[in-house]
N, C-alpha and C positions, 0 to 999 in steps of 0.2 A: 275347078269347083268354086270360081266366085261368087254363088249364091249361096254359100254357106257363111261368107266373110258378116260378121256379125252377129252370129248366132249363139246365142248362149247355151253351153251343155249343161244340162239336169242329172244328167246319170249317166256313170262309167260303169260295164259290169265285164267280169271274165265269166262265157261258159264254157264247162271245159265237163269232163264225167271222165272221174278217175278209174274208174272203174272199168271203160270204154276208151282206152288210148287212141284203136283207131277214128273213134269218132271226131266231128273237125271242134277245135279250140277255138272257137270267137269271141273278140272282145268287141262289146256291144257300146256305143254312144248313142244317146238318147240327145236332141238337141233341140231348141225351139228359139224360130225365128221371125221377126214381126214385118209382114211385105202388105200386102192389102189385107191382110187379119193377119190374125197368130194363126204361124205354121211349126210344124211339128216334122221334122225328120229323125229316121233312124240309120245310122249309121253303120254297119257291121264288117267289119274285117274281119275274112273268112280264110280259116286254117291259119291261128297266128303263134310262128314259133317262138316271137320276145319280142316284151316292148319296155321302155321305159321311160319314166315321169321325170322330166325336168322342171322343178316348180320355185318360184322365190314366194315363199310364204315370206308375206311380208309384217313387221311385230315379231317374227320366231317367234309364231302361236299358230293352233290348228283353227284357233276358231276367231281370226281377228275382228277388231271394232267397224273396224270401215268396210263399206260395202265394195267399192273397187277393190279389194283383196282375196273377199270370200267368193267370188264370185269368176269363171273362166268363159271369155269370149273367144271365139274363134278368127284367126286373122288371116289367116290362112291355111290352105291342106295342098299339100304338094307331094309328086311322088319324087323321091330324091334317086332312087336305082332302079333297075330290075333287072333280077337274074333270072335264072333258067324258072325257075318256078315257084321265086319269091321280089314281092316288090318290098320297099324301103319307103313308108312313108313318113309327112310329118307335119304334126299339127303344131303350128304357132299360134299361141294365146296374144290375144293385144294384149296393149300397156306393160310388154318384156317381163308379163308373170310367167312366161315358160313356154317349156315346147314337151312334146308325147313324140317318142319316137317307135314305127310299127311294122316288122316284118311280120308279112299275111301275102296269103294265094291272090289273094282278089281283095274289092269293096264294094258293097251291095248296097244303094241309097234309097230307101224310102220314103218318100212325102206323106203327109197325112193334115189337111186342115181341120184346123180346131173347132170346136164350134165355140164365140163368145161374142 
């Protein structure tokens, strides 16, 4: 997935309906990236049973001064396992702000150009 390398995420969301256990639990990344215009993908890992955030908030503050802080580029997405009917992935942030680690069934990439 080297055409994501550089792409800056906008939006992390978990859907999940408590309500509806069997329904699938995806956690959604929203991400835009600039090739011959600004592009827009959507990210989704589909049925995901746990993930976690490894982050160096950098100042130990939610909302730091600098803009290389507040902000997560993508470095990488690799799948690191896969078992019988769960893979192991994992996103690397540049500039060693972090990694997202994500067990899910699948991941479903969609493009969408921006209009600007």
């Amino acid at each position: 997935m080297d055409f994501l390398i550089d792409a800056k995420i906008m939006s992390i969301k978990f859907d999940f309906d408590a309500s509806n256990i069997l329904k699938n639990q995806n956690l959604i990344f929203e991400v835009e990236k600039l090739e011959d215009k600004l592009v827009s993908y959507t990210l989704q890992f589909i049925d995901v049973s746990s993930f976690q955030f490894f982050l160096d908030v950098r100042e130990k503050n939610l909302s730091p001064s600098s803009y290389k802080a507040d902000s997560m580029y993508i470095s990488s997405i690799v799948m690191l396992e896969q078992y019988k009917n769960h893979k192991k992935w994992k996103i690397t942030l540049i500039d060693k702000v972090g990694s997202i680690e994500i067990f899910s069934n699948d991941i479903d990439i969609i493009r969408d150009e921006l209009e600007k």
